[in-house]
C-alpha positions as CSV (number, residue, x, y, z in Angstrom):
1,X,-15.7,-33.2,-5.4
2,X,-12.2,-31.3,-4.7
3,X,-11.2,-30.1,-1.4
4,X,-11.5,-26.1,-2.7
5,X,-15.2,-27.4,-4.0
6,X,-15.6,-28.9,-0.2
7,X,-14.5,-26.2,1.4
8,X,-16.6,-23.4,-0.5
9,X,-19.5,-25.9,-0.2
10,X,-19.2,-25.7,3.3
11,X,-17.9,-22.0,3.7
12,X,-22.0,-21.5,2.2
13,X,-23.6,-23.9,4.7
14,X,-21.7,-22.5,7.4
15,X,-22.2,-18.8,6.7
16,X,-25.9,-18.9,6.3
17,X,-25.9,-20.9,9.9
18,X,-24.1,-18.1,11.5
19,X,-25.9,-14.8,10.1
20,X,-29.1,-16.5,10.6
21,X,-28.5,-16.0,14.2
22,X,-28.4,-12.4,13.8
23,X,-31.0,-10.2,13.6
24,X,-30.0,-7.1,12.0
25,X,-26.4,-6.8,13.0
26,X,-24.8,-3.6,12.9
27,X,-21.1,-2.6,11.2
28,X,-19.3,-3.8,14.1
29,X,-20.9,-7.4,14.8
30,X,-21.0,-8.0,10.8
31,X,-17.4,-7.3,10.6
32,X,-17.2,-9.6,13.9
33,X,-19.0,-12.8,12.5
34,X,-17.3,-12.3,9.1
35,X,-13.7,-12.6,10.7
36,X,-15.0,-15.9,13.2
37,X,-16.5,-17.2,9.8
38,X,-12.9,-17.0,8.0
39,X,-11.0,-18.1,11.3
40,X,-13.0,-21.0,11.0
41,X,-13.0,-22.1,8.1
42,X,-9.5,-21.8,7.7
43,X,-9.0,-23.8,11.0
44,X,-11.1,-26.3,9.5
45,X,-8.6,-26.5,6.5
46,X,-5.8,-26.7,8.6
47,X,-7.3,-29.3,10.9
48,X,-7.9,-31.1,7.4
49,X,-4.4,-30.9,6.6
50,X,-3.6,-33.4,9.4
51,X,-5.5,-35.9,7.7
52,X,-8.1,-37.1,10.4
53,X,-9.4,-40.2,10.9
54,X,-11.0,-39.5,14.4
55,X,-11.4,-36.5,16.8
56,X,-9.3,-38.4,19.7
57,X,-6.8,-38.2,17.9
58,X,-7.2,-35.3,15.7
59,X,-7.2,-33.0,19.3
60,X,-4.4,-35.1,20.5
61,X,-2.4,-34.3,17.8
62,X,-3.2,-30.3,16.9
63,X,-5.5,-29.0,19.7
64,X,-3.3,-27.0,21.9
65,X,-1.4,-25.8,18.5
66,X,-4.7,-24.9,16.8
67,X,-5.7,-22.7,20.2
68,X,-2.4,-21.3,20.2
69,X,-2.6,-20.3,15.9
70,X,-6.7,-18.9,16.0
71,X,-8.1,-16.3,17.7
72,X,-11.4,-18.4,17.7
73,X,-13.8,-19.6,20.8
74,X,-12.8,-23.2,22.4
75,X,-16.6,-24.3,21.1
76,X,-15.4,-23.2,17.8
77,X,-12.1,-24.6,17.9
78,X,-13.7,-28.0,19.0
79,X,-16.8,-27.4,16.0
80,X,-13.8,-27.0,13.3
81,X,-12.4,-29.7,14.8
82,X,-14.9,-32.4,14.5
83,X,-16.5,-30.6,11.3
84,X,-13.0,-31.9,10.0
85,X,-13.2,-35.3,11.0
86,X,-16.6,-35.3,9.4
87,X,-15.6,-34.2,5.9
């Protein structure tokens, strides 16, 4: 499996998790969860780009840069993250 086949694979698990939680959102929450949904994912790719081996070091190494780059929740930060190490 390539990374692009990895990353849409998970861009499809990870976009049914987050408009599950929404019941009927209007314009302005859609438009809302679709931007934290691409934040994410592309923090997850940049997170990837470091190469990670464990999430110590991962968030020693790019933590404070990723919170500075993406306009993203800590929880979410910390989710893309570990979802990285994972991967």
């Amino acid at each position: 499996m390539t990374y692009y086949q990895v990353s849409t694979h998970m861009q499809s698990i990870v976009q049914l998790t987050v408009i599950g939680k929404v019941f009927n959102p209007n314009k302005g929450k859609l438009l809302s969860l679709n931007r934290d949904l691409h934040q994410y994912i592309e923090c997850v790719r940049w997170y990837l780009s470091f190469k990670p081996t464990s999430k110590k070091k991962l968030h020693k190494d790019a933590y404070h840069k990723a919170k500075q780059r993406f306009e993203l929740k800590i929880a979410l930060l910390q989710s893309a993250r570990d979802k990285a190490v994972e991967i």
